[in-house]
LUMDREN-158372 format. One record per residue: x, y, z of N, C-alpha, C, O, CB in turn. Coordinates in steps of 0.001 Angstrom, whole numbers, plus 524288, in hexadecimal, padded with zeros to 5 digits. Atoms other than C-alpha are relative to their C-alpha. Glycine has a CB too. Layout:
LUMDREN-158372
XYZXYZXYZXYZXYZ...
end
This chain:
LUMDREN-158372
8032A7FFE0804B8EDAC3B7A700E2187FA7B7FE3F8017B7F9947F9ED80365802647FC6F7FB95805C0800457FE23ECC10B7BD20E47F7FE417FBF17FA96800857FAF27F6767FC558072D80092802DC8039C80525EC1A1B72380DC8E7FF0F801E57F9507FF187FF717F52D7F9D47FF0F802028004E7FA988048AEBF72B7FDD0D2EE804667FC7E7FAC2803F47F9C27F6D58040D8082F803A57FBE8800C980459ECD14B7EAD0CD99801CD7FA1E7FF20804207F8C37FB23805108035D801637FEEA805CB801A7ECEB3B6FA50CF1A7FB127FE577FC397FC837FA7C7F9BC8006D7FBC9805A1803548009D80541EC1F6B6E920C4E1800858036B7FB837FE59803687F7387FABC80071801177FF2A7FC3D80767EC7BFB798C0BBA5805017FACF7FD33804A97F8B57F8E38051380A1F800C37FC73803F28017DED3F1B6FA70BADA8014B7FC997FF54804FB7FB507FC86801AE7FF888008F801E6804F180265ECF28B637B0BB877FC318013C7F9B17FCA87FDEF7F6397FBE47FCF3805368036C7FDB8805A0EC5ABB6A0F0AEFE80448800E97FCE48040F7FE027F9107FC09805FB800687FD177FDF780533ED0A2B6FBC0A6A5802AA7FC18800ED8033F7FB457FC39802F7805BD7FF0D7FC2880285800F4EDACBB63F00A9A67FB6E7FB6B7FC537FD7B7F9387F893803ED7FE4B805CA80269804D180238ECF4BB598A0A4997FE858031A7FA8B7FE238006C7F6917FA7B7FD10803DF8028A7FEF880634ECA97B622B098AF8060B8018A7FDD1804C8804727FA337FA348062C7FF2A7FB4A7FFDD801A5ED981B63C1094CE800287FAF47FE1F8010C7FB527F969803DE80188803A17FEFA804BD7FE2AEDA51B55CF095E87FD027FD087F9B67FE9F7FA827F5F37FCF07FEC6807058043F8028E802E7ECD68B52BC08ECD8007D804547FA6B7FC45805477F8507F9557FFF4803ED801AB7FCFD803FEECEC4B5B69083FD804677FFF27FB95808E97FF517FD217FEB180577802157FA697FFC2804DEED7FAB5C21075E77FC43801277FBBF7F7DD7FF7D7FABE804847F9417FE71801AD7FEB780423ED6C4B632406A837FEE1806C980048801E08093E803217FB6B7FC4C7FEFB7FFFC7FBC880068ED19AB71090679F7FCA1801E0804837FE04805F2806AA7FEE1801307FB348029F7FF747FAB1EC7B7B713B07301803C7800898044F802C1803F7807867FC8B7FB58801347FDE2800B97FAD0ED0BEB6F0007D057FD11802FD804B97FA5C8019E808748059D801BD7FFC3800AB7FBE67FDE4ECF63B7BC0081747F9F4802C38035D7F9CE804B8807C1801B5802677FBF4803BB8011A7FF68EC1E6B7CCF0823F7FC467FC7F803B07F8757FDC580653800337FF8B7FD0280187804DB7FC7BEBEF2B6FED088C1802C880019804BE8015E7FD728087F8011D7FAA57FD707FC9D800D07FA42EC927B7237093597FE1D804B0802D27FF2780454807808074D8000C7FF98802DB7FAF07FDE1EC202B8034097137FB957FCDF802617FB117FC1F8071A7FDFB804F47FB3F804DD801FE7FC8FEB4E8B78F309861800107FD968055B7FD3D7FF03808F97FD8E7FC407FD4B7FF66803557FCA3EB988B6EE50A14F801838014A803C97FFA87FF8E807DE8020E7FCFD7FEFF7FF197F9CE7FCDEEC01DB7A1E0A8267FD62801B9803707FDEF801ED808367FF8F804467FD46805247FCB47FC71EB481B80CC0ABA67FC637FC0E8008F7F8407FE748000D7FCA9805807FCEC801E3804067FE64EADBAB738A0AEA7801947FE8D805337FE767FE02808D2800D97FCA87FCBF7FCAF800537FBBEEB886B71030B8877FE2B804EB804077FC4E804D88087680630800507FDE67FF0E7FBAE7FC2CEB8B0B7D7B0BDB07F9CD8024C802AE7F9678060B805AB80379805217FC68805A07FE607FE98EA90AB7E860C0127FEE67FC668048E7FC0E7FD998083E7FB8A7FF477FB0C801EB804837FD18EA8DAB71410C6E9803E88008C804B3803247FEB080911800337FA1B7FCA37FC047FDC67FAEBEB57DB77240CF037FCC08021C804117FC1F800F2808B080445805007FE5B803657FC1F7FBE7EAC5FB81980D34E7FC6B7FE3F803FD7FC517FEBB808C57FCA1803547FD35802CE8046F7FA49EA156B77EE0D7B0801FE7FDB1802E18001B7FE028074A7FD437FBD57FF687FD53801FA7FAE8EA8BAB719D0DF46801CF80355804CD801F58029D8098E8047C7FD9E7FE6F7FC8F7FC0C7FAC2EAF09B7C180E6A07FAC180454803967FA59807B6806FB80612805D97FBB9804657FAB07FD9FEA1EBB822E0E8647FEA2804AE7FCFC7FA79806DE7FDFF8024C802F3804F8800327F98D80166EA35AB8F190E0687FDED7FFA87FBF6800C88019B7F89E804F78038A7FF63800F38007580258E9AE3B8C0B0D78D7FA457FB85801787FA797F7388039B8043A7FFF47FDA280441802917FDCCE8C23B87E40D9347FBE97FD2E7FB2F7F7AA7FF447FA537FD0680478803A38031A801EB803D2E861FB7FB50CE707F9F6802A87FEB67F865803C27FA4C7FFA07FAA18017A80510801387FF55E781CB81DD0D2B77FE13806D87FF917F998808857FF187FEC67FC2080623802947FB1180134E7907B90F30D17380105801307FADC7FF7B805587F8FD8018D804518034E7FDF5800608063FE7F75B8D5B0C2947F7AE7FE9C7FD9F7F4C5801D97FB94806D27F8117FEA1802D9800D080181E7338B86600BFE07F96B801937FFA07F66C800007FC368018B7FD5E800D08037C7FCF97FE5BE6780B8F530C6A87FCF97FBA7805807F8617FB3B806D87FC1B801F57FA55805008029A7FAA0E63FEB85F30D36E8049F80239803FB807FA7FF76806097FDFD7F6A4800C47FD007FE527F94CE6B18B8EE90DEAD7FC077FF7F803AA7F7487FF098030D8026D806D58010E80280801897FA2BE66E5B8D020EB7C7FCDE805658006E7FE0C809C57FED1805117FEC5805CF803F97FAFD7FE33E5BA9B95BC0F0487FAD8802327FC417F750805577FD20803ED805438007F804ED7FF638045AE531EB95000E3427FBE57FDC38002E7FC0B7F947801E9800DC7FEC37FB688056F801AF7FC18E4577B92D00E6037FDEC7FE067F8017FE03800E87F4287FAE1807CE8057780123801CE80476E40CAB89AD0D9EA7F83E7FFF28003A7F5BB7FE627FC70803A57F9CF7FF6D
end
């Protein structure tokens, strides 16, 4: 199990966890794709800095 899928599942077991009521559902998706973004950074496949517009090679 790569960092990817160990931050989708650490994300959906804590917003399961943290959540009751009619949201549940809702709140356990976010946390989800919270997990699963911070999986990606970690593993590499996924580059913050070309999310935000400072990639390497841009002449400011």
């Amino acid at each position: 199990m790569n960092a990817t899928q160990t931050g989708l599942l650490a994300g959906l077991v804590l917003g399961l966890a943290a959540t009751t009521g009619f949201t549940a559902f809702l709140v356990t998706l976010a946390v989800g794709v919270i997990g699963l973004v911070a999986g990606r950074v970690l593993d590499g496949q996924l580059d913050l800095n070309d999310l935000f517009g400072r990639g390497r090679g841009r002449d400011r």
